[in-house]
N, C-alpha and C positions, 0 to 999 in steps of 0.2 A: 583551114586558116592559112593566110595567105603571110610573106616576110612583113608587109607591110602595116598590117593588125599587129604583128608580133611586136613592132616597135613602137606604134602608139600605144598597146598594152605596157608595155613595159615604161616608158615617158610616164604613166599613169601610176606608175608603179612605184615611181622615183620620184613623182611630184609627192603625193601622197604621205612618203617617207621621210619627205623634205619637211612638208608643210604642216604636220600632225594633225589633222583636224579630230576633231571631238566629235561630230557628227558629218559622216557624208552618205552620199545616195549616187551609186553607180547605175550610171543610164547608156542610153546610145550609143551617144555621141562622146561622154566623156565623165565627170563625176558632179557632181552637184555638192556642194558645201553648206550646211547649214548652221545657224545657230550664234551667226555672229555678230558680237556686239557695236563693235570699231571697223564697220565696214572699210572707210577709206586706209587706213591701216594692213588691215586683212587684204586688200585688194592690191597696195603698192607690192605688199610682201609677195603674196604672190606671181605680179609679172616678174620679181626679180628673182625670185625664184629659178620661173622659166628661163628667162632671160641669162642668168648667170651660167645654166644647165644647158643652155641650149635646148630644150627638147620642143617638140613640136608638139604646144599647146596652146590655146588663145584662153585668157577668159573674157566669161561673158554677165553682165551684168543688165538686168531692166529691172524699171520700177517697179514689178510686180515681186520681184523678188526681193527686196528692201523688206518688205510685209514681214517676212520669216526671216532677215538676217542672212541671204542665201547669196549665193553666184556659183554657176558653174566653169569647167575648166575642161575645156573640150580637145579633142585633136584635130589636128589641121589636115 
């Protein structure tokens, strides 16, 4: 494992900490969030999350994921 996994783990580690979610699903690229009701809410929360933290994460949202209440939050 190389320095640079070690800190988008750890970003991941601290968004997560940040963000509590109730349900998530760690993938690839980053974590997947499910289960949420107030998407537009849950999603501003999120970038400011990032944003305030600085860490190197984007989320991402498509309409397929609206279906289940989802977005993921990936590293950059």
């Amino acid at each position: 494992m190389n320095i640079e996994q070690t800190q988008h783990n750890e970003d991941l580690k601290t968004f997560i900490e940040k963000f509590d979610p109730k349900k998530y699903k760690m993938t690839k690229a980053g974590v997947e969030i499910r289960g949420i009701n107030d998407m537009y809410r849950n999603l501003m929360h999120a970038r400011t999350i990032i944003a305030n933290l600085e860490l190197n994460l984007t989320v991402v949202h498509t309409a397929d994921m609206l279906s289940y209440g989802g977005f993921q939050v990936n590293t950059i």
